[in-house]
C-alpha positions in Angstrom: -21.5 32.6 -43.9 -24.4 33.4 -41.3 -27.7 33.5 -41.4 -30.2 36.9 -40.8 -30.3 37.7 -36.8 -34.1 36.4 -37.2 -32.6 32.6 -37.7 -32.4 31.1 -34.6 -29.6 29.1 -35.3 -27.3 32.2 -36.4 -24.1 33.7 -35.2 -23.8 37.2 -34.7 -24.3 39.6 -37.6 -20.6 41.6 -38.4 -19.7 43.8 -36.1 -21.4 47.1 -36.4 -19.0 50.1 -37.9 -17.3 52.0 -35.8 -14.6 55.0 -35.4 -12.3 52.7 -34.4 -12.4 50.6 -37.4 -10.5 53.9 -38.7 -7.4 52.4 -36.2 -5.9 48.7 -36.6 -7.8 46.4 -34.1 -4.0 45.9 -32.2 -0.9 47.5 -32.3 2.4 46.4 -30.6 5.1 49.3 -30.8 8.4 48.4 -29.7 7.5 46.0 -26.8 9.8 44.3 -24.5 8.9 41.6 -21.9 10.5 39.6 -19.3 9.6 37.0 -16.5 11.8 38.2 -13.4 15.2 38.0 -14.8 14.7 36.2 -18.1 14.5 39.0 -21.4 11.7 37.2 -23.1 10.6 39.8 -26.1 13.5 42.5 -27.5 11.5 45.3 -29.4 9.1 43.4 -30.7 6.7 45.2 -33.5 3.9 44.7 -35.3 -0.3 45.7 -36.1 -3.4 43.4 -36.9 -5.6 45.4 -39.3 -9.4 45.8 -38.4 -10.9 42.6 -39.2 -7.6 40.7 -40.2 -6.1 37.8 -39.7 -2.1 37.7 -38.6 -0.3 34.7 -37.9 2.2 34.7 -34.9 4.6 31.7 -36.0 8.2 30.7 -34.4 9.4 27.6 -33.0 9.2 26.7 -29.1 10.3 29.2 -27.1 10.1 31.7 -29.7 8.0 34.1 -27.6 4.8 33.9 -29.3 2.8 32.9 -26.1 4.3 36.0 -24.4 3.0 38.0 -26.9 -0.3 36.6 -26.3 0.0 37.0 -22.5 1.6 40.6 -23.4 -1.2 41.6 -25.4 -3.8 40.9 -23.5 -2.8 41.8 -20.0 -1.8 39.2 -18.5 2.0 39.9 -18.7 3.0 43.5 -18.3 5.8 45.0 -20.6 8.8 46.4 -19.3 9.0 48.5 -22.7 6.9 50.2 -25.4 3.1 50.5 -25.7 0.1 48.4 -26.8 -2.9 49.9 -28.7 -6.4 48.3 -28.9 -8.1 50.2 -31.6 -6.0 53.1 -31.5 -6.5 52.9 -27.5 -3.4 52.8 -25.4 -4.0 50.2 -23.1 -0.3 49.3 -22.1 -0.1 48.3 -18.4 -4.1 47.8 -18.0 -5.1 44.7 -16.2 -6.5 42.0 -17.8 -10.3 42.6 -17.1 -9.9 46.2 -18.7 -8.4 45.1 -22.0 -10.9 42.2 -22.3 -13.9 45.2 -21.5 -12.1 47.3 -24.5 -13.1 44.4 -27.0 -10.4 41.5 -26.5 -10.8 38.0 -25.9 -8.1 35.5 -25.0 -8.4 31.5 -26.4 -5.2 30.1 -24.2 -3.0 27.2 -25.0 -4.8 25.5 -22.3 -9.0 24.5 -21.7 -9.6 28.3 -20.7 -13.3 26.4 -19.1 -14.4 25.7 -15.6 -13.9 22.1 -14.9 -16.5 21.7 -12.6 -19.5 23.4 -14.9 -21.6 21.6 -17.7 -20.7 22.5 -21.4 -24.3 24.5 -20.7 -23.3 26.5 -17.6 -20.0 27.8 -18.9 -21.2 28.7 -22.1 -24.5 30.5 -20.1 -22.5 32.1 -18.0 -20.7 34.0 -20.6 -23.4 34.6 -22.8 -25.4 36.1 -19.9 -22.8 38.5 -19.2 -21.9 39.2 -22.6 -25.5 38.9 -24.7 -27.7 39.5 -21.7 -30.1 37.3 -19.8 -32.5 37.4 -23.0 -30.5 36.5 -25.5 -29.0 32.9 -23.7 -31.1 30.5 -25.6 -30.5 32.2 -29.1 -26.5 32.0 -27.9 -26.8 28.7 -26.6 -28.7 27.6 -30.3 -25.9 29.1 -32.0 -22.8 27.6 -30.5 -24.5 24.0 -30.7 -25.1 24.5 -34.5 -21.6 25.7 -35.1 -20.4 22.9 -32.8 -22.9 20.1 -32.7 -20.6 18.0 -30.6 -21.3 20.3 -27.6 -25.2 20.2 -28.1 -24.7 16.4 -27.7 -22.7 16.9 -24.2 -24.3 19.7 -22.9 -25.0 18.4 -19.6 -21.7 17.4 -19.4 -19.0 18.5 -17.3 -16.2 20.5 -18.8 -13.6 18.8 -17.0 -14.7 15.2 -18.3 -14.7 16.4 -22.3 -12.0 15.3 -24.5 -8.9 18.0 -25.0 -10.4 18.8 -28.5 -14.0 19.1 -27.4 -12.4 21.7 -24.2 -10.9 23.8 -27.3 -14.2 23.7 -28.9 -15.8 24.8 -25.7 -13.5 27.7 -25.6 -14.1 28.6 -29.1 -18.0 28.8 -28.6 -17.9 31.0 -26.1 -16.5 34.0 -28.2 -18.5 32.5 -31.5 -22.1 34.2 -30.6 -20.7 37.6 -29.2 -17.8 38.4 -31.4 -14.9 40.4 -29.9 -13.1 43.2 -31.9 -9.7 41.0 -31.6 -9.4 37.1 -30.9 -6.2 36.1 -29.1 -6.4 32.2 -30.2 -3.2 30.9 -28.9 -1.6 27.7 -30.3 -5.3 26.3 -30.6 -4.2 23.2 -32.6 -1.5 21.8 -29.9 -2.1 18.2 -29.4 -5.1 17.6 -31.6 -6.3 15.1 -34.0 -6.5 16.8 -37.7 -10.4 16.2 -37.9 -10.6 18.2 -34.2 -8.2 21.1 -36.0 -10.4 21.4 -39.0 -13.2 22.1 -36.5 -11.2 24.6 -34.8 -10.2 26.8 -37.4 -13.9 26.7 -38.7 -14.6 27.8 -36.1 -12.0 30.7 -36.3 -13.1 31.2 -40.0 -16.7 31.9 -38.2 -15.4 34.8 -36.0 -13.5 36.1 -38.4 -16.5 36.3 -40.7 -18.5 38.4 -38.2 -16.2 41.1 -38.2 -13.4 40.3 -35.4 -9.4 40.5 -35.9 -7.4 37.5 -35.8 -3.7 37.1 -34.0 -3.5 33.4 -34.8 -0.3 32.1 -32.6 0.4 29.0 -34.0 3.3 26.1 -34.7 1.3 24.1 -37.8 2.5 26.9 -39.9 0.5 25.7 -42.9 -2.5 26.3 -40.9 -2.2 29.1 -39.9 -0.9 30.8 -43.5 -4.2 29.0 -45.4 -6.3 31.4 -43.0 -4.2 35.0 -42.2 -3.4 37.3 -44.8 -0.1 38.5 -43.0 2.1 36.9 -40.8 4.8 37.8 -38.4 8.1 35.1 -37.0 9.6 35.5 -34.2 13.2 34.2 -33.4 14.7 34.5 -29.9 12.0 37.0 -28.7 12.6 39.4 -31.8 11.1 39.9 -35.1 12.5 38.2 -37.6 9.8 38.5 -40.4 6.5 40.7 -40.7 5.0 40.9 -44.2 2.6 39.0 -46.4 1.4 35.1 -45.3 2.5 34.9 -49.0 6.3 35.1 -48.2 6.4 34.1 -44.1 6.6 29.9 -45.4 9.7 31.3 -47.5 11.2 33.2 -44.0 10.8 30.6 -41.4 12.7 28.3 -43.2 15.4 30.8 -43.4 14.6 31.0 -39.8 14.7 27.3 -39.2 17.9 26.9 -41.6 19.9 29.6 -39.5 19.7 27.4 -36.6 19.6 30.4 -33.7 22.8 32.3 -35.5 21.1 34.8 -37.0 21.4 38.1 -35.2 19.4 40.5 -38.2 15.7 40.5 -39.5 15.4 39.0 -42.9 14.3 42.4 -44.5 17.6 43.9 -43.2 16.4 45.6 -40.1 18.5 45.3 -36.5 17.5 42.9 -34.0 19.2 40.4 -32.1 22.2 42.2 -33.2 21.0 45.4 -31.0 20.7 43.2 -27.7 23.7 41.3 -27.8 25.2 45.0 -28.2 24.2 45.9 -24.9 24.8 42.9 -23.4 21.4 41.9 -23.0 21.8 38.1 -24.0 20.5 35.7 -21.3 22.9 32.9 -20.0 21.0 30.0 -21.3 20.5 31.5 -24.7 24.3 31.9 -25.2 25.4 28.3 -23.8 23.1 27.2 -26.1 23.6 28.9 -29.4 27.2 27.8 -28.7 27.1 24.2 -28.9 25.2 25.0 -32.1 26.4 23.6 -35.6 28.5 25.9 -37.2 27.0 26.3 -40.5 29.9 27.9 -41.9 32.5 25.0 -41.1 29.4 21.8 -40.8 30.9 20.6 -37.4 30.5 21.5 -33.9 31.6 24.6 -32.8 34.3 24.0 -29.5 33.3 24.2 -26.1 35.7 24.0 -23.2 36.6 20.4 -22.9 34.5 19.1 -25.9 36.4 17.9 -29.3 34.9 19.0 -31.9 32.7 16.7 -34.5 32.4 16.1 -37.5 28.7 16.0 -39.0 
């Protein structure tokens, strides 16, 4: 999909082999999270191969952006470890886990407001490329985007949200990371501005980074990774092929929050509720649910029950 390193207009050529390639570019064993009180992530596992793509799918609330923030340092685990290429970098700060070869695309801009499209994307490439290799960086990410070329003296603040996720996207385009964190990178975009992104995302993934795609537009996300993984409630409800994850989230979706086991058989809500780990909010709310079972409301003190 790129060019030879001699065209100026080129994206970096595939990462060069390395020992590490032996190892999957992440691995999250057994993870738990919280945020003060609130339980956020219950033994959550799962790996991105070297060079893969995984989609991170579940509805709102779900967990997936705390397994982004998890991942990459910015959120600390209470529980279990987090390799990086067979590296354990669980509890590391963020700066260290983005020096061992991980980059972060937020939800948000992830850009300084107050820089032109040219002076965030230098100031990345400078530190990343070196001071020599700015203008071939700078070439590259307005090919691959041309809508930046055209507002490069722009201020970052003043671009459109879709042209701020473009920005973002650049900046990680030229110097490939070992494992891309793009985190629900579609969220409030125009279809044309999300075929954009995730050309861009085919890009990195062509120069030899790993994918961890977290992502509500599940179709999407399934037509580019090659596994997938759904979370329910913080937990794993699905890991296996992209082939069969369209097949578990709407067993996911039909459940309605009353499932307490993984599709494949395997404890997991089950085990928390157990030990009494169940938050307040998540129990009031899973028991105003529709009973599927009886297709009316189950009772709550004072409420009569309805029929559907």
């Amino acid at each position: 999909m790129s060019a030879g390193p001699e065209s100026t207009g080129a994206i970096s050529a595939p990462l060069p082999p390395a020992a590490a390639d032996r190892h999957p570019a992440l691995e999250v064993d057994h993870v738990d999270a919280a945020y003060g009180p609130y339980r956020a992530l219950f033994d959550v596992s799962f790996s991105v191969p070297a060079g893969g793509v995984v989609a991170l799918l579940g509805s709102n609330g779900a967990g997936k952006s705390t397994v982004a923030r998890v991942v990459t340092g910015l959120l600390a685990s209470a529980k279990g470890t987090i390799r990086i290429n067979g590296t354990d970098v669980t509890g590391q700060a963020a700066y260290r886990i983005a020096r061992a070869g991980v980059a972060h695309v937020p939800e948000g801009r992830g850009i300084f407001a107050n820089l032109t499209v040219e002076e965030n994307l230098t100031l990345v490439f400078r530190q990343r490329a070196g001071r020599t290799m700015v203008a071939r960086s700078l070439a590259a990410a307005y090919e691959a985007f041309p809508v930046l070329g055209e507002r490069r003296k722009q201020r970052g603040g003043t671009l459109s949200g879709g042209q701020q996720r473009l920005l973002s996207l650049a900046k990680v385009l030229v110097v490939p990371p070992r494992l891309l964190v793009a985190d629900e990178l579609s969220l409030g975009l125009a279809p044309v501005v999300v075929d954009a992104v995730y050309d861009g995302l085919r890009r990195i993934n062509s120069a030899g980074t790993a994918l961890l795609v977290v992502e509500q537009q599940v179709d999407r996300a399934l037509g580019l990774a090659s596994d997938a993984v759904v979370l329910e409630h913080g937990s794993v409800a699905f890991a296996g092929s992209s082939d069969e994850a369209l097949a578990a989230v709407e067993k996911v979706l039909a459940a309605r929050g009353e499932r307490t086991i993984m599709i494949d058989g395997k404890a997991a809500a089950a085990a928390r509720e157990a030990a009494g780990q169940v938050d307040p909010v998540t129990k009031a709310r899973r028991d105003r649910r529709w009973s599927l079972g009886r297709g009316r409301r189950a009772k709550s003190s004072g409420e009569e029950e309805e029929q559907p």
